[in-house]
KOLNU-638654 format. One record per residue: residue in one letter; chain; x, y, z of N, C-alpha, C in turn. Coordinates in steps of 0.2 Angstrom, whole numbers, padded with zeros to 4 digits. Atoms other than C-alpha are relative to their C-alpha. Layout:
N
<atom residu="a" chaine="A" n_x="X" n_y="Y" n_z="Z" ca_x="X" ca_y="Y" ca_z="Z" c_x="X" c_y="Y" c_z="Z"/>
...
***
This chain:
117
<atom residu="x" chaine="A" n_x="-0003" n_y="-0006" n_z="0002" ca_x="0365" ca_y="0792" ca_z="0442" c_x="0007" c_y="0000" c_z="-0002"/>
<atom residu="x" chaine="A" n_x="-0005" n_y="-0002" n_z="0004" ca_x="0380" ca_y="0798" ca_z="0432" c_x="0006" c_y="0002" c_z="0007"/>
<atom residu="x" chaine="A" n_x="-0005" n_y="-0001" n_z="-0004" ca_x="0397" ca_y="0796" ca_z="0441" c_x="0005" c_y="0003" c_z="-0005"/>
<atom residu="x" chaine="A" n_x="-0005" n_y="-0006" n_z="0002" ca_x="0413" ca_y="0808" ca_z="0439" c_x="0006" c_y="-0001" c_z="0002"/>
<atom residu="x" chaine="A" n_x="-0007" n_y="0001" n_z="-0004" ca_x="0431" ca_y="0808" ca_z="0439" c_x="0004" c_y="0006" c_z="-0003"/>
<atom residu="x" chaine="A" n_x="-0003" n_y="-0006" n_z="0000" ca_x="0439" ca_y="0825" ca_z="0440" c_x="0007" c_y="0001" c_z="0000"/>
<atom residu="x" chaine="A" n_x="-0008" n_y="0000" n_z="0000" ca_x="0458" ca_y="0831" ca_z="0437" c_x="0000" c_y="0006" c_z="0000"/>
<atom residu="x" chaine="A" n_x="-0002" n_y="-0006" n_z="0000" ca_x="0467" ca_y="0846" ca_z="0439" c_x="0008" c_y="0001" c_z="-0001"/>
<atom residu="x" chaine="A" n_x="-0007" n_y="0000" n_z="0003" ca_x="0485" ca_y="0848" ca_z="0432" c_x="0002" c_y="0006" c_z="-0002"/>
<atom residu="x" chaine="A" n_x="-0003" n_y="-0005" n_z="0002" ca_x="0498" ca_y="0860" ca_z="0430" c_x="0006" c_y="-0001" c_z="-0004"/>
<atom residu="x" chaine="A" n_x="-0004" n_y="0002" n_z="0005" ca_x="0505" ca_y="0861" ca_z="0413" c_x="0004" c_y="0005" c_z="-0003"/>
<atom residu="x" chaine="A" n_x="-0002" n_y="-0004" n_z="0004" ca_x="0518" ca_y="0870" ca_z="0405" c_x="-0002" c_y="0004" c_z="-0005"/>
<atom residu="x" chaine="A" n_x="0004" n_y="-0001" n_z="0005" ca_x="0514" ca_y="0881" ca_z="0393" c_x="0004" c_y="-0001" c_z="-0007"/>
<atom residu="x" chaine="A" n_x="-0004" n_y="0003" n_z="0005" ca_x="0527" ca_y="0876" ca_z="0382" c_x="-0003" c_y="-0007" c_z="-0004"/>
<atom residu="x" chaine="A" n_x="0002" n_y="0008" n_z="0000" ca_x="0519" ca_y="0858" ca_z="0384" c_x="-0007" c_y="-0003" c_z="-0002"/>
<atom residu="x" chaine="A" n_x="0008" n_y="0000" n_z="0003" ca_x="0500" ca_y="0864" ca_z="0378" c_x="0001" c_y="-0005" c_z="-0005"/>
<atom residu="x" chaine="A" n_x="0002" n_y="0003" n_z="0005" ca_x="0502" ca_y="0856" ca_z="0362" c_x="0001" c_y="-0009" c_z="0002"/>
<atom residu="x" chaine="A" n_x="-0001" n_y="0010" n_z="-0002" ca_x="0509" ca_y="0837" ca_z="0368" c_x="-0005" c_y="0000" c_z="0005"/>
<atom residu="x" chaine="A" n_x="0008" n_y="0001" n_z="-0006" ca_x="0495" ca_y="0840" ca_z="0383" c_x="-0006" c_y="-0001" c_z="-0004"/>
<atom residu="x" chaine="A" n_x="0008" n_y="0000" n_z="0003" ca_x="0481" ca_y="0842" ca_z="0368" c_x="0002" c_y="-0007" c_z="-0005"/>
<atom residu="x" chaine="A" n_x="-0006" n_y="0007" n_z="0006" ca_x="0491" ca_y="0828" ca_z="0357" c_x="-0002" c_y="-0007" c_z="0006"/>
<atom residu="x" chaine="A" n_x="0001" n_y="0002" n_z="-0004" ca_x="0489" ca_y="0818" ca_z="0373" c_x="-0006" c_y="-0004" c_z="0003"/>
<atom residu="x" chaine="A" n_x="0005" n_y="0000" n_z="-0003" ca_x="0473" ca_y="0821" ca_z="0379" c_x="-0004" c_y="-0003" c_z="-0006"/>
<atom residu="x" chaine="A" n_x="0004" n_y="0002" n_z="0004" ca_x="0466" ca_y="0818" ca_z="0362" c_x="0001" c_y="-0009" c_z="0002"/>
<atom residu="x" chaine="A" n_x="-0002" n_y="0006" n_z="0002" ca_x="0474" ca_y="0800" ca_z="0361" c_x="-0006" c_y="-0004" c_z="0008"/>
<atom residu="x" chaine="A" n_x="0004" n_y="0004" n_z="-0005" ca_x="0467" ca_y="0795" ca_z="0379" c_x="-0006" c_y="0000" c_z="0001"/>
<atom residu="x" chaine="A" n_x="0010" n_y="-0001" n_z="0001" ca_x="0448" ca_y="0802" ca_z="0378" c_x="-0001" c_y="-0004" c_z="-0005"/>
<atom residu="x" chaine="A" n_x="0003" n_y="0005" n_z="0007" ca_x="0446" ca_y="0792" ca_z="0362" c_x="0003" c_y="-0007" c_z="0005"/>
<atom residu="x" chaine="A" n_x="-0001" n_y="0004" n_z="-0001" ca_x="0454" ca_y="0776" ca_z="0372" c_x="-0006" c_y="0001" c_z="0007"/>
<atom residu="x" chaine="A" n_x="0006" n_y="0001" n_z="-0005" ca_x="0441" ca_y="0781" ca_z="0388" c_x="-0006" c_y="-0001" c_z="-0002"/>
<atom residu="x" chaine="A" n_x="0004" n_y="0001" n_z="0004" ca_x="0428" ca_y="0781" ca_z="0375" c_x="0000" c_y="-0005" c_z="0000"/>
<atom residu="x" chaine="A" n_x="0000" n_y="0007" n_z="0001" ca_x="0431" ca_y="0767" ca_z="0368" c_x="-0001" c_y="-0006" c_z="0003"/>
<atom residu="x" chaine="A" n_x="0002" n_y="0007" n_z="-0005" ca_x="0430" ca_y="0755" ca_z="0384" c_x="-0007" c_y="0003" c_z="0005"/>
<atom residu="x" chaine="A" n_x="0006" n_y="-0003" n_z="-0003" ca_x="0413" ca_y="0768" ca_z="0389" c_x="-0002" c_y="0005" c_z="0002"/>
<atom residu="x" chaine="A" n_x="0002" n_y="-0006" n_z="-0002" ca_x="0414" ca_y="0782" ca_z="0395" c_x="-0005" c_y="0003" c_z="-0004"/>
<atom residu="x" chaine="A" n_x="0004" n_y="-0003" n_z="0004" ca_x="0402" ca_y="0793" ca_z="0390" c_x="0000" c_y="0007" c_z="-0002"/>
<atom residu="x" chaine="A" n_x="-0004" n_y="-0008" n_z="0000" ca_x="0411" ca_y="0811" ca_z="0391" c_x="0005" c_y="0000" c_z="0004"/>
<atom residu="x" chaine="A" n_x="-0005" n_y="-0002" n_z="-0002" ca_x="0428" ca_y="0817" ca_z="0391" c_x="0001" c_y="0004" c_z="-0001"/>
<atom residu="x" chaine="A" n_x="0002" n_y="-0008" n_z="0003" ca_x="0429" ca_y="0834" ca_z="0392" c_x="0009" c_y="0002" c_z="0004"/>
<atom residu="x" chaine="A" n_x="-0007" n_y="-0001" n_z="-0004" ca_x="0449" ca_y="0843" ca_z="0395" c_x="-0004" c_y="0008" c_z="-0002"/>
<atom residu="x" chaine="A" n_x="0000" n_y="-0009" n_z="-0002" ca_x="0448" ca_y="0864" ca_z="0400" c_x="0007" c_y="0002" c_z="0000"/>
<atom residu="x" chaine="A" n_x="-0005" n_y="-0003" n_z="0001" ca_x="0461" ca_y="0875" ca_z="0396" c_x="0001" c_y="0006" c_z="0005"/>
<atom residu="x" chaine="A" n_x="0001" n_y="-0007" n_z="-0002" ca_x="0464" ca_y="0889" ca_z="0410" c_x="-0004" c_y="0006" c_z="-0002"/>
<atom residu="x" chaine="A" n_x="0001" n_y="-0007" n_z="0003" ca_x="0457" ca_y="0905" ca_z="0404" c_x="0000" c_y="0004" c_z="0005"/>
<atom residu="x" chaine="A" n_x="-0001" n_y="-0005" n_z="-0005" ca_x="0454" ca_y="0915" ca_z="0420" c_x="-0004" c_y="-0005" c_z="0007"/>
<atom residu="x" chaine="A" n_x="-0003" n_y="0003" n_z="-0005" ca_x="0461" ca_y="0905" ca_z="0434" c_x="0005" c_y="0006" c_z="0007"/>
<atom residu="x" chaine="A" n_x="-0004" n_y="-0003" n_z="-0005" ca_x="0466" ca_y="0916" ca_z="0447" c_x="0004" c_y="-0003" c_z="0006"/>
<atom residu="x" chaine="A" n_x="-0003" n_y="0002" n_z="-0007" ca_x="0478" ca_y="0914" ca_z="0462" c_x="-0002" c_y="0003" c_z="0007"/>
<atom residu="x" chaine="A" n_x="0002" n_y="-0003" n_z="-0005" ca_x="0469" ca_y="0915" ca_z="0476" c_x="0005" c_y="0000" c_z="0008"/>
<atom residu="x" chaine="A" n_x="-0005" n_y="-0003" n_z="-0006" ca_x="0476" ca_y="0921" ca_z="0494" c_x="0000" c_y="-0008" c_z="0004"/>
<atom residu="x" chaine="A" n_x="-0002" n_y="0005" n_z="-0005" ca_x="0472" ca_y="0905" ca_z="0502" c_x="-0001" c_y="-0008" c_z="-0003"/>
<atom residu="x" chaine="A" n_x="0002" n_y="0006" n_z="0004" ca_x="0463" ca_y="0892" ca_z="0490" c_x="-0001" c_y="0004" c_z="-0008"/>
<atom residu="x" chaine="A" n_x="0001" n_y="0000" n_z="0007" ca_x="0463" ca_y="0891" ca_z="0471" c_x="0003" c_y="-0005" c_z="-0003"/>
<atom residu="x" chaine="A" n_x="-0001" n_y="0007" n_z="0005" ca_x="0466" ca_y="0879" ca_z="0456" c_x="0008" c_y="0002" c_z="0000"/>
<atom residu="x" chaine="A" n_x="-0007" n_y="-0002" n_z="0002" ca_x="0484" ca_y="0887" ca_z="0453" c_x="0002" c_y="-0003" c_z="0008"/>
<atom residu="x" chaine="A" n_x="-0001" n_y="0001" n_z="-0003" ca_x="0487" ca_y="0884" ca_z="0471" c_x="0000" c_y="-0008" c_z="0001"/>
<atom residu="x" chaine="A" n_x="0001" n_y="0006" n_z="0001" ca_x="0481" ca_y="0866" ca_z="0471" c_x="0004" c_y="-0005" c_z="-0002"/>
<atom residu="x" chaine="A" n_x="-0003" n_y="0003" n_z="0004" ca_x="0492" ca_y="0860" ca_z="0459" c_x="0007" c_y="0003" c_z="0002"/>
<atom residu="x" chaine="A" n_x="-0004" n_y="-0004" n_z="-0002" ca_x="0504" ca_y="0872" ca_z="0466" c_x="0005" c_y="0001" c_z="-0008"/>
<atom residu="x" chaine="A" n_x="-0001" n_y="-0004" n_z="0007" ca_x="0506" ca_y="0882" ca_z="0448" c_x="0006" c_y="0002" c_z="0001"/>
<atom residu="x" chaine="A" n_x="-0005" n_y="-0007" n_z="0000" ca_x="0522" ca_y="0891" ca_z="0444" c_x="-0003" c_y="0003" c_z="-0009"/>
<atom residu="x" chaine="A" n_x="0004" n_y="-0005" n_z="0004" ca_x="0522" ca_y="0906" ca_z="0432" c_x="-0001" c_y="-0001" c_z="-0007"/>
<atom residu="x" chaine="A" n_x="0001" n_y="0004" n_z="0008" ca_x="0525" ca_y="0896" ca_z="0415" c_x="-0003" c_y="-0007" c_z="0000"/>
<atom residu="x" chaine="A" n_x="0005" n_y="0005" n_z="0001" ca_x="0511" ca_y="0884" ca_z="0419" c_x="-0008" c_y="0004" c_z="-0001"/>
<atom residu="x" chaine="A" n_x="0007" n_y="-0001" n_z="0000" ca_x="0492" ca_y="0885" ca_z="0414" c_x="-0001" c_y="-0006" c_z="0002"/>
<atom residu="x" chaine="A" n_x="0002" n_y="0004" n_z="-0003" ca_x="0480" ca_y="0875" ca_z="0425" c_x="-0005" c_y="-0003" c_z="-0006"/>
<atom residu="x" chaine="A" n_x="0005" n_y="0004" n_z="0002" ca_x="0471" ca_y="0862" ca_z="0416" c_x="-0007" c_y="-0003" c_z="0002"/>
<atom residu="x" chaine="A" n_x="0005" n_y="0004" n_z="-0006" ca_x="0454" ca_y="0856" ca_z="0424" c_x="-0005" c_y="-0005" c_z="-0006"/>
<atom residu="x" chaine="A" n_x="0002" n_y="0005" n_z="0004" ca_x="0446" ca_y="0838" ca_z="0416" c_x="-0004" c_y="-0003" c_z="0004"/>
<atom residu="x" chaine="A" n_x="0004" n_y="0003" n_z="-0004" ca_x="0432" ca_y="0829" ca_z="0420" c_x="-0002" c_y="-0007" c_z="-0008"/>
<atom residu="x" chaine="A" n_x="0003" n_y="0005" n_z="0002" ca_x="0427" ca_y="0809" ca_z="0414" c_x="-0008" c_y="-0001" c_z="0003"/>
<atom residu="x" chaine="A" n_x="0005" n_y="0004" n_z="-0002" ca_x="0408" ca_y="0805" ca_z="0415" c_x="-0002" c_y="-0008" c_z="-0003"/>
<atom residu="x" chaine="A" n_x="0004" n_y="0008" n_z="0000" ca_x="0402" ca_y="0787" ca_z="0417" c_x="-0006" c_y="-0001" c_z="0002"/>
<atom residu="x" chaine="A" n_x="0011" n_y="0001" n_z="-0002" ca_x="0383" ca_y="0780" ca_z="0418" c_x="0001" c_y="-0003" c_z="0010"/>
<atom residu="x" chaine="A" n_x="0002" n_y="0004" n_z="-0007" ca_x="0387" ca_y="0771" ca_z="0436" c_x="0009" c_y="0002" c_z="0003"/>
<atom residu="x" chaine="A" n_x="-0006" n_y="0003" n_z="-0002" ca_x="0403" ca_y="0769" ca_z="0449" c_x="0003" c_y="-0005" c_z="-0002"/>
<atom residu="x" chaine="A" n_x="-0005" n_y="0004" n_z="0003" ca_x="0404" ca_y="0753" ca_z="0444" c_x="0003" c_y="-0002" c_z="-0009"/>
<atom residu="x" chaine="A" n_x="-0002" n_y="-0003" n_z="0007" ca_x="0405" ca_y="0757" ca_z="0426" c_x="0005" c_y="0003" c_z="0000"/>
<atom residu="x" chaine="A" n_x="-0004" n_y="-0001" n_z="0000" ca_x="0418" ca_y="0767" ca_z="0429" c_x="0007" c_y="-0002" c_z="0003"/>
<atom residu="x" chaine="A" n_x="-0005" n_y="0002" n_z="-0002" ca_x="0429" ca_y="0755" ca_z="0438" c_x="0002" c_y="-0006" c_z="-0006"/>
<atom residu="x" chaine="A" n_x="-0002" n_y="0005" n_z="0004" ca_x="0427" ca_y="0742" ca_z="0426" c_x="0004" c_y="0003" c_z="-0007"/>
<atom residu="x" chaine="A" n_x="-0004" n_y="-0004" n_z="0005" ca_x="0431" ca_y="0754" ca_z="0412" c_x="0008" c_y="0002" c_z="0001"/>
<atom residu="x" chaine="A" n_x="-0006" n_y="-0001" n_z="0000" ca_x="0446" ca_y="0762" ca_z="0420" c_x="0003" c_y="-0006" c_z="0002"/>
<atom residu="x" chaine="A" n_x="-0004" n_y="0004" n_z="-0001" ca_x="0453" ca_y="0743" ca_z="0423" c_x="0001" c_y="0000" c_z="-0005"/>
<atom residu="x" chaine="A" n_x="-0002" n_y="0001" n_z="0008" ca_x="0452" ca_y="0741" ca_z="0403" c_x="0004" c_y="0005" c_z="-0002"/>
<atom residu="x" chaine="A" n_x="-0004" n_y="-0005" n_z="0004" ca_x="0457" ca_y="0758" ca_z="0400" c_x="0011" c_y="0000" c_z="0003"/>
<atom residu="x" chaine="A" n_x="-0007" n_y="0000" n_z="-0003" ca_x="0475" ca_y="0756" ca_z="0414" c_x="0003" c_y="-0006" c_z="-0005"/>
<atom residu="x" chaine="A" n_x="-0003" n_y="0007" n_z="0002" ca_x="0478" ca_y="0739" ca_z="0405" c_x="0003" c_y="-0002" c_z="-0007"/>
<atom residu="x" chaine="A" n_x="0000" n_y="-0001" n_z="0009" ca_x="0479" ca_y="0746" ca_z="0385" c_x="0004" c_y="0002" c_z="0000"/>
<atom residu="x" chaine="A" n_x="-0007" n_y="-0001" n_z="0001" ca_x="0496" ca_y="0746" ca_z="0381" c_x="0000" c_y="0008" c_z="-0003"/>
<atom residu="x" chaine="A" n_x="-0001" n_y="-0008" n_z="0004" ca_x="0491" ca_y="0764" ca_z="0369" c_x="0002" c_y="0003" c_z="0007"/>
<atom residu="x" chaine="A" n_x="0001" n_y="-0005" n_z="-0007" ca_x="0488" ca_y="0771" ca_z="0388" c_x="0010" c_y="0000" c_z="0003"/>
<atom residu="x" chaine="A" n_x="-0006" n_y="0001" n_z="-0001" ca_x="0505" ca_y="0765" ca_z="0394" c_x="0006" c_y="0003" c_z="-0004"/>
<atom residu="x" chaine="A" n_x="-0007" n_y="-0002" n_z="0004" ca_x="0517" ca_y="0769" ca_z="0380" c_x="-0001" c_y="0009" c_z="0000"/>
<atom residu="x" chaine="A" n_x="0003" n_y="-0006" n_z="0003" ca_x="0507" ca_y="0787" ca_z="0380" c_x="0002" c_y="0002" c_z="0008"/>
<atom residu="x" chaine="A" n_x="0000" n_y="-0003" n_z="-0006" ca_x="0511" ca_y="0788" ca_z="0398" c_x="0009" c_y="0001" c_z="0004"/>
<atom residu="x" chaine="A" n_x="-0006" n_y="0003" n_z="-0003" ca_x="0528" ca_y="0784" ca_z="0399" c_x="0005" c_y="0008" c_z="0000"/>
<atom residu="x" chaine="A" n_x="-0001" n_y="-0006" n_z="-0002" ca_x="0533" ca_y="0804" ca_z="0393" c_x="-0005" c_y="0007" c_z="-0001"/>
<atom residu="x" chaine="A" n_x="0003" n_y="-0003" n_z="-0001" ca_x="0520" ca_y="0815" ca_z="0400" c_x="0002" c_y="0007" c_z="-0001"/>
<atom residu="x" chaine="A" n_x="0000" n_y="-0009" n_z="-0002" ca_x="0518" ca_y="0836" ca_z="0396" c_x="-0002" c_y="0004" c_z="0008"/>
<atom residu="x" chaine="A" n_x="0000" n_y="-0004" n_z="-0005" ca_x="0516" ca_y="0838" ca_z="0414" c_x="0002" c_y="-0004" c_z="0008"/>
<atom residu="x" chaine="A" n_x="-0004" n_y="0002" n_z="-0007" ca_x="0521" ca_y="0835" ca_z="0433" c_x="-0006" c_y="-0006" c_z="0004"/>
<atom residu="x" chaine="A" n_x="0004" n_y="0004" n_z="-0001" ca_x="0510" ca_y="0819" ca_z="0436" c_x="0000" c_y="0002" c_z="0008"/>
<atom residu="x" chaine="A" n_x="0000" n_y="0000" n_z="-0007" ca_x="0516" ca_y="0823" ca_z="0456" c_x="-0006" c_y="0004" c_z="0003"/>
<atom residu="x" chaine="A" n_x="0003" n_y="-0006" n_z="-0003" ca_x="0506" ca_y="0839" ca_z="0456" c_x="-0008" c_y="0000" c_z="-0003"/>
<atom residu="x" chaine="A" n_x="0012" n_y="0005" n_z="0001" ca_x="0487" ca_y="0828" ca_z="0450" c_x="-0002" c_y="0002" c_z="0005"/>
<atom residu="x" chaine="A" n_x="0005" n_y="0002" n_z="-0004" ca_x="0475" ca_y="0831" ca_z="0458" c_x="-0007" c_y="-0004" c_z="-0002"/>
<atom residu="x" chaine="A" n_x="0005" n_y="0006" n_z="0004" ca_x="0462" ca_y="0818" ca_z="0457" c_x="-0006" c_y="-0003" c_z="0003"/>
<atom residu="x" chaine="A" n_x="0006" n_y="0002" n_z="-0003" ca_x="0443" ca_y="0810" ca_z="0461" c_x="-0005" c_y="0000" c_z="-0002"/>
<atom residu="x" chaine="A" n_x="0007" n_y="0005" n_z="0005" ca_x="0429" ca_y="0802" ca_z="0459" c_x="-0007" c_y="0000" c_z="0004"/>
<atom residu="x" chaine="A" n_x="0005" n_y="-0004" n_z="-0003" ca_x="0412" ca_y="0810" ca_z="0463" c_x="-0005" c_y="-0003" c_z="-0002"/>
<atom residu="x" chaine="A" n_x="0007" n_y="0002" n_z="0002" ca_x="0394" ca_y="0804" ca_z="0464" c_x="-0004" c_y="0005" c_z="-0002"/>
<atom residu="x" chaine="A" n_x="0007" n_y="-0004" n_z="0002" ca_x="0381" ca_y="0814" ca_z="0454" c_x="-0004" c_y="0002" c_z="0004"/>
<atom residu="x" chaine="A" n_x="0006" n_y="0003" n_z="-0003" ca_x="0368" ca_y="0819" ca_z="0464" c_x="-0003" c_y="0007" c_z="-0002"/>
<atom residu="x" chaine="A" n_x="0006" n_y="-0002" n_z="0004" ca_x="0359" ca_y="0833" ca_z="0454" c_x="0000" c_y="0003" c_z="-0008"/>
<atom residu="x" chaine="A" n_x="-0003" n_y="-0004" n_z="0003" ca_x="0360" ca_y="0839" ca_z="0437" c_x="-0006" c_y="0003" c_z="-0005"/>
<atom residu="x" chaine="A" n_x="0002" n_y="-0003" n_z="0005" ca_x="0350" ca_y="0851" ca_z="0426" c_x="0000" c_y="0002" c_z="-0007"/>
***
């Protein structure tokens, strides 16, 4: 079954365009070593909830929108072998060195499928 690795980021909103500039560059390099879907979301209605929420998580301020992104791979170990190819390609490196958003305030994980319709 299909394994997942899920992200949640809070990005300036000044920083949308070099975040979509960004995202492009490294879903086409996740691709390329296998994945099978990259998919990046743009907040649209994200609320801030009383105790838990996506804004909260990332711990948003008010000139951020939350991003939320998911990679699928065929297997776990599929997805380890790919993200060791994908960490080790100089594009990923040179593309990371200055990021449109607070890498501290990632949240990040990697999930097993277990149903899907």
């Amino acid at each position: 079954m299909a394994y997942v690795d899920g992200f949640v980021v809070a990005v300036p909103r000044q920083n949308i365009e070099a975040y979509k500039a960004l995202a492009r560059t490294t879903g086409e390099i996740w691709k390329e070593y296998g994945a099978l879907e990259y998919v990046e979301c743009i907040g649209d209605d994200v609320p801030y909830g009383e105790l838990t929420s996506f804004p909260r998580a990332v711990q948003a301020k008010e000139d951020e929108v939350v991003v939320f992104s998911w990679i699928v791979y065929a297997s776990r170990a599929d997805r380890d072998a790919i993200n060791q190819k994908v960490m080790a390609d100089p594009r990923l490196k040179s593309s990371m060195q200055n990021m449109p958003f607070d890498g501290k305030r990632m949240i990040y994980g990697g999930f097993e499928n277990f149903m899907g319709l």
